[in-house]
C-alpha positions in Angstrom: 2.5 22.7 18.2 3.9 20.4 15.8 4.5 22.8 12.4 5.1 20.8 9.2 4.6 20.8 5.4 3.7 18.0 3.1 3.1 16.9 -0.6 2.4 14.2 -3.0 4.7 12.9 -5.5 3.0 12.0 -8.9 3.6 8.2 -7.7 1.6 8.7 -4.8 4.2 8.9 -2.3 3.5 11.3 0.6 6.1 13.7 1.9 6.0 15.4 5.2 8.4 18.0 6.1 9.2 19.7 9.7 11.6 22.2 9.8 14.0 22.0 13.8 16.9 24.5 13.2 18.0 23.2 16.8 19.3 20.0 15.5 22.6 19.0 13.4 20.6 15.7 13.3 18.5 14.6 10.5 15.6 11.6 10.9 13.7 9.9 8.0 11.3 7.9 8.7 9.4 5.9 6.2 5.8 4.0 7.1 4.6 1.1 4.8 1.4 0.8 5.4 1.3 -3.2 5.0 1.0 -4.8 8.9 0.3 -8.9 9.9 -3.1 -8.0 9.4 -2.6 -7.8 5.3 -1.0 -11.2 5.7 -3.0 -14.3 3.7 -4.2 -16.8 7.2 -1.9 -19.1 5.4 0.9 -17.6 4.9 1.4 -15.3 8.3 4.7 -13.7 9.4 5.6 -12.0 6.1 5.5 -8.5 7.5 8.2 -9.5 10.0 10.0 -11.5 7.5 10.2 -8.6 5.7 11.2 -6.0 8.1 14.3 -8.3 8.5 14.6 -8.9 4.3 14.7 -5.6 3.2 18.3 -4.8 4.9 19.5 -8.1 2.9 20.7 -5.5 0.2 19.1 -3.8 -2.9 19.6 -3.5 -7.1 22.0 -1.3 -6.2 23.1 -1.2 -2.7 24.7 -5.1 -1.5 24.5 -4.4 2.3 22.6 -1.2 3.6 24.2 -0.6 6.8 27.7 0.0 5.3 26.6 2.8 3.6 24.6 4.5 6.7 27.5 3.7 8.7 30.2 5.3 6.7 28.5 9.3 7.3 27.5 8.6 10.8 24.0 6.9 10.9 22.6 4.6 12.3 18.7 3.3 12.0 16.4 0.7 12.9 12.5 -1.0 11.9 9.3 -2.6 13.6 6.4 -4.2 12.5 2.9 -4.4 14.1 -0.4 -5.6 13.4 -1.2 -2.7 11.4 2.4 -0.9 10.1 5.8 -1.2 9.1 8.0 1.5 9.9 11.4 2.0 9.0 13.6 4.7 10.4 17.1 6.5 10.6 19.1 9.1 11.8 22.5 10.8 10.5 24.2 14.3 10.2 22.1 16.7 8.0 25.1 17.1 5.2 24.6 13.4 5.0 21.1 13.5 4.5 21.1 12.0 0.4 22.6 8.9 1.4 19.9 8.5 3.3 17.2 9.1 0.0 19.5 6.8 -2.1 19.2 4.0 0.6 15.8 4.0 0.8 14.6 4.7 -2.2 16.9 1.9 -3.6 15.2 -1.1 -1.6 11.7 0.3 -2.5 12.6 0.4 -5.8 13.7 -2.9 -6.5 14.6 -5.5 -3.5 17.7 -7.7 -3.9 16.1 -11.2 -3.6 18.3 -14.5 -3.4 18.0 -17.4 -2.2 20.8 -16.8 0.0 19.6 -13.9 1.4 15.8 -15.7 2.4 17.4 -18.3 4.1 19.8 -16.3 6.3 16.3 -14.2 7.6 14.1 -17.4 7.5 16.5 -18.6 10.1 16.9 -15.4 11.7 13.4 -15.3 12.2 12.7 -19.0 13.1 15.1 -18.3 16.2 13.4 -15.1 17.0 10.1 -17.4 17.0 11.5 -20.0 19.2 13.4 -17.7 21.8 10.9 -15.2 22.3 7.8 -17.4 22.0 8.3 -20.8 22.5 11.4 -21.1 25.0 10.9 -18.3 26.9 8.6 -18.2 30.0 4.6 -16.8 29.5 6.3 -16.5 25.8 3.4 -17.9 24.1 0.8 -15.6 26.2 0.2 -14.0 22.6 0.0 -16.9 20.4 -2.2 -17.8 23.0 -4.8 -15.1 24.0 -4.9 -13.7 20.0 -7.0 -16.5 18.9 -9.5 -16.3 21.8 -9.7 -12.7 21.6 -10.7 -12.6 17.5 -12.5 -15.4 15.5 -12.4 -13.5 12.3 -10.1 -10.2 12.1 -6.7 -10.9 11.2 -5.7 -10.0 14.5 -6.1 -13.4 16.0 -2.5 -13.6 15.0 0.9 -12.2 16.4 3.1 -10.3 14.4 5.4 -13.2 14.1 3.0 -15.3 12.9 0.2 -18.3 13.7 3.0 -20.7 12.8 6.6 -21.2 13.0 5.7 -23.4 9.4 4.8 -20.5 7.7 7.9 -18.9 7.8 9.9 -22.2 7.5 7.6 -22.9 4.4 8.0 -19.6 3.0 8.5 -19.5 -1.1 10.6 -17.3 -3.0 7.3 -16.7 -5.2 5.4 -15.7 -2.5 7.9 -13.4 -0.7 8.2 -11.7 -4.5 4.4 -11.3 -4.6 4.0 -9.8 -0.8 6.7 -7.4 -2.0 5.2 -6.3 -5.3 2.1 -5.6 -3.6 2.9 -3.6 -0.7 6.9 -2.0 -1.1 5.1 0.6 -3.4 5.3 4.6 -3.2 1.8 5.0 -3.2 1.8 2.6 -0.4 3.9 4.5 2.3 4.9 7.4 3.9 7.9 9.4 4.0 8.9 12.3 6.6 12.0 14.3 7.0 12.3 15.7 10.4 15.7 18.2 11.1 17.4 21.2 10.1 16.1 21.1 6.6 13.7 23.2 3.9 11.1 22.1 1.6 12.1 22.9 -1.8 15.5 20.9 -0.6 13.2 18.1 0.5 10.9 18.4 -2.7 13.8 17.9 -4.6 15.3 15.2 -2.8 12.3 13.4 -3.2 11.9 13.7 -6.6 15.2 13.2 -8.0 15.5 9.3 -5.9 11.4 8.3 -5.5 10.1 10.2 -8.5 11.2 7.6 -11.0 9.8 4.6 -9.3 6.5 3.1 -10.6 2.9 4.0 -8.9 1.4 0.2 -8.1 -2.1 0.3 -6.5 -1.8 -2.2 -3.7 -4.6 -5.1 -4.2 -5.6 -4.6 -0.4 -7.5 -7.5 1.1 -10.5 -7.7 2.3 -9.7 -7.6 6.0 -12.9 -8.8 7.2 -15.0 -7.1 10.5 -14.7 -9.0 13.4 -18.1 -10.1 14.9 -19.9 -8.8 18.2 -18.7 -10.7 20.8 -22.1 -12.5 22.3 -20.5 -15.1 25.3 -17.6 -14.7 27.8 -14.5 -17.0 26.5 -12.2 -19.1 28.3 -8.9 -20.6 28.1 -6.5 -22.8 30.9 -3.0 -23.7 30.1 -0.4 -25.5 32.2 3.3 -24.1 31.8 6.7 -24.3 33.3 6.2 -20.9 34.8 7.4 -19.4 38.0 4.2 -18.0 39.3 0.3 -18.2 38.2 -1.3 -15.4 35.9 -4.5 -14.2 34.9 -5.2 -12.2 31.9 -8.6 -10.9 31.0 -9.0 -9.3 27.5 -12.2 -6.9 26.2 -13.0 -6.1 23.1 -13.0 -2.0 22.5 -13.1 0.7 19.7 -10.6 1.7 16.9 -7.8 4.2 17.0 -10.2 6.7 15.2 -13.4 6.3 17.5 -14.4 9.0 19.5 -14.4 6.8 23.0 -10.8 5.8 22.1 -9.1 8.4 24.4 -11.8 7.9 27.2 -10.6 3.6 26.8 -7.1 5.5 26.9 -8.0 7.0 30.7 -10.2 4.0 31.8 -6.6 1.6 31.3 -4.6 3.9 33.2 -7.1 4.8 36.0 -7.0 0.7 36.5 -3.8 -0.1 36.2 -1.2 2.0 35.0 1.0 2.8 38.2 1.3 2.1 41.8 -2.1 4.3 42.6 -4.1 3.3 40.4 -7.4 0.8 41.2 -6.1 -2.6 40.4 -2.8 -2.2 42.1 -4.0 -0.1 44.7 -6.3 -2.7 45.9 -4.9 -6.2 44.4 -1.8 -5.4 45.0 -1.0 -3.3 47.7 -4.0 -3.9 50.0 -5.1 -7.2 49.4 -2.0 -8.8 48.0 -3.5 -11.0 46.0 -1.2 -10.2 43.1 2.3 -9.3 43.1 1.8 -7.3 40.0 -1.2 -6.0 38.1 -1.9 -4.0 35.0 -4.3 -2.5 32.5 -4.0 -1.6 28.6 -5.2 -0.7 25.5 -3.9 -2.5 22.6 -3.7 1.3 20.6 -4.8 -1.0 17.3 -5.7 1.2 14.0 -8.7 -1.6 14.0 -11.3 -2.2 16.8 -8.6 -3.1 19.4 -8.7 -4.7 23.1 -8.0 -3.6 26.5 -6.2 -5.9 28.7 -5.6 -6.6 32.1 -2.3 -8.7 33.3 -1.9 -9.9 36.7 0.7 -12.7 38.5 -0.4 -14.1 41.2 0.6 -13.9 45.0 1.6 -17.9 46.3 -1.3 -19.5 47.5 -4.0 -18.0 45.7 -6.2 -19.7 43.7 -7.2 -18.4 40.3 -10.6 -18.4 40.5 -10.3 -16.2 43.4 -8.0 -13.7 42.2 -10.2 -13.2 38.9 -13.5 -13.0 40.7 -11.6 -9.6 42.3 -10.7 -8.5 39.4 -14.1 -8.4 38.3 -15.3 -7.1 41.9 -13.3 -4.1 40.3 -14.6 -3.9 37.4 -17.9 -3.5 38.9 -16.8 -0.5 41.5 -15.0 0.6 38.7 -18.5 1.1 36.3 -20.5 2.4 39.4 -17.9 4.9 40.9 -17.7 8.2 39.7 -14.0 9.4 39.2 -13.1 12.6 41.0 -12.1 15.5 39.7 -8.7 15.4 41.3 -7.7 11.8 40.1 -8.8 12.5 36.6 -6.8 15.8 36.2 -3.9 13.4 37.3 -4.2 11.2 34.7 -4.5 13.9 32.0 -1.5 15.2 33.3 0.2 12.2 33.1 -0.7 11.7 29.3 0.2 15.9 28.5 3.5 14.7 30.1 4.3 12.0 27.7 3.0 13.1 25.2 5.7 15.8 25.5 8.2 13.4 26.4 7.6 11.7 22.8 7.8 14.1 20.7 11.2 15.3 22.2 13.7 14.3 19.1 13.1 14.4 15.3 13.0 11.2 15.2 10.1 10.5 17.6 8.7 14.0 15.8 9.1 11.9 12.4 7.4 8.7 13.5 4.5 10.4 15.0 4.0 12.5 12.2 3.7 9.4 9.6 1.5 7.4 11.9 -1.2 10.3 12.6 -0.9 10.8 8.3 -1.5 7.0 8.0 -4.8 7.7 10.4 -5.8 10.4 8.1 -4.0 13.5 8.9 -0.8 14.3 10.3 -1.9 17.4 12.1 -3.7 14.9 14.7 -0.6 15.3 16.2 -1.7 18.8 17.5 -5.4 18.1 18.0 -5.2 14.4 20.3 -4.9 15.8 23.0 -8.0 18.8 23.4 -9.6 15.3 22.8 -8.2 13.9 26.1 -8.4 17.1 28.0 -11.9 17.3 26.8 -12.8 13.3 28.6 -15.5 13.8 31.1 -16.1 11.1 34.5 -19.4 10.6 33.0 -17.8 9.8 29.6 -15.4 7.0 31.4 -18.5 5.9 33.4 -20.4 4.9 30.4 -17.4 3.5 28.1 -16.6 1.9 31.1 -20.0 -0.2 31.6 -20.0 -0.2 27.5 -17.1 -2.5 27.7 -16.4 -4.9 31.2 -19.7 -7.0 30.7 -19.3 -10.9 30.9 -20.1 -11.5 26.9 -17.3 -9.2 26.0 -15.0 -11.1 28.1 -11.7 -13.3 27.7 -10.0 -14.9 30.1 -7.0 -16.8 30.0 -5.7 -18.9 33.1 -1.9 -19.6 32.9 -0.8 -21.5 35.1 2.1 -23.3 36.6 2.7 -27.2 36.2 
């Protein structure tokens, strides 16, 4: 159990407090809730762009790392398709440089022209590195647009193209900011040896003062029933042949999600489970298989990556994959293997909320969901998935309309 307290600031900014006496160590971590999927089609990449921007220095502050540095912290970002999250860490005495820091670059963003062009380029080579030079790097930019005709998720979080970035404008990175980089647009928690009135404070004295915006969200539009299996072939310079097969499932806050959860790792998550077991081990078809879920806040996908064994031919190696998908939706899982996996989950989900840190990130993503105290509910709800539950997701979602299969092979 995951204890906490939280409150609004008069600007909208949510606070969430938990109290670890067993720390000297401090975490904030602060959630915009802007992801690619906010992005215009046109101009994709900005929620990257900007993870990397806003440590280009503020009104106030010309390089935030110095600062952080100096009382012995250290921190880090990531953006998704759905989030960006900032975070740090530093000794609890220190803990107000950390409120002046942040609240500084949400307050007002130092943007030069200087500054744009060192991240434009930082991001460019990111872009051609890990997606374009890079073996299977483009799998993404790739499988995204088959996957989604309409939902902004048809795009990585880098972006459709490498132009948009490269084209970027100092008016539009102004106007991407302005809407999103608002209190009443994020989420902050303070995880350590802390109080609330302390934190309550805090909060007021360096985010009070900064001006409520109501984000103009867009209309992120609902992606259509998928009604015919797709298909996609691409030749690479790749050391070995790969299948991956992609199916269209529920969002984060459905009530199948965790019972999607089970069905990814009960196919392929580990040495004994189906896909592996049987592709892998027994048949050797693949040298490697797995199965996830893309964990999207929107309805998300579950995948299935395998590389091939020498020798075998693709069409081959996916009709077994879909051999067990079918023993898959007509099996009933035992009792034994089931309580395996559940165990498995109650394990890590131990395992990550060990620090404050991780305690400070979860808590801001289940309060972006709708209430941090999911945190303490989840997982009844995965204890509570049934074999006949993970039978009838399970035929709910491997049928061939729902399917998407990309061939990637090697020159």
């Amino acid at each position: 159990m995951i204890e906490f307290q939280k409150f609004t600031l008069d600007n909208g900014l949510k606070v969430i407090v938990h109290q670890d006496k067993t720390t000297p160590v401090v975490a904030m971590n602060i959630l915009y809730n802007v992801g690619a999927k906010d992005e215009d089609p046109e101009l994709t990449g900005f929620a990257h762009l900007f993870e990397h921007l806003m440590f280009g220095g503020s009104v106030n502050i010309p390089k935030y790392d110095e600062p952080l540095q100096k009382v012995g912290g250290e921190n880090n970002a990531f953006t998704n398709n759905d989030i960006t999250n900032y975070y740090l860490s530093l000794p609890k005495e220190n803990i107000e440089t950390a409120f002046w820091l942040e609240s500084d670059r949400m307050l007002n963003l130092a943007f030069t022209d200087k500054s744009l062009e060192v991240q434009r380029s930082v991001v460019i080579e990111e872009y051609k590195q890990r997606y374009l030079n890079q073996p299977y790097g483009d799998i993404w930019l790739q499988l995204r647009p088959l996957i989604y005709k309409v939902h902004p998720y048809q795009w990585a979080t880098i972006g459709k193209s490498i132009k948009h970035i490269e084209d970027a404008k100092m008016e539009d990175v102004k106007d991407f900011y302005a809407r999103f980089y608002n209190p009443d647009n994020a989420i902050l928690v303070i995880a350590g040896d802390v109080n609330l009135d302390e934190i309550k404070t805090l909060s007021q004295k360096w985010f009070g003062t900064i001006n409520k915006k109501s984000p103009k969200r867009r209309e992120i539009p609902k992606e259509p029933i998928q009604t015919k299996s797709r298909f996609l072939k691409l030749e690479r310079n790749v050391p070995a042949n790969a299948i991956f097969k992609a199916y269209h499932v529920v969002d984060r806050l459905h009530k199948d999600y965790q019972t999607t959860d089970f069905i990814s790792d009960l196919l392929g998550n580990g040495k004994s489970s189906q896909l592996y077991s049987s592709l892998v081990s027994d048949k050797q078809i693949f040298t490697s298989i797995s199965c996830f879920v893309s964990g999207d806040i929107h309805p998300g996908v579950i995948y299935i990556a395998g590389y091939l064994s020498e020798g075998i031919k693709a069409e081959d190696a996916d009709k077994a994959i879909q051999n067990e998908l079918v023993d898959f939706c007509n099996s009933t899982v035992d009792d034994k293997k089931l309580q395996k996996v559940k165990n498995k989950y109650l394990a890590a989900k131990e395992f990550s909320n060990l620090s404050v840190l991780d305690k400070a990130l979860n808590l801001a993503y289940y309060e972006l969901l709708g209430d941090a105290n999911l945190i303490n509910l989840e997982s009844d709800l995965y204890i509570n998935v049934s074999s006949e539950d993970l039978r009838r997701v399970a035929n709910q979602i491997f049928t061939d309309v729902n399917s998407n299969t990309l061939y990637y092979l090697r020159k």
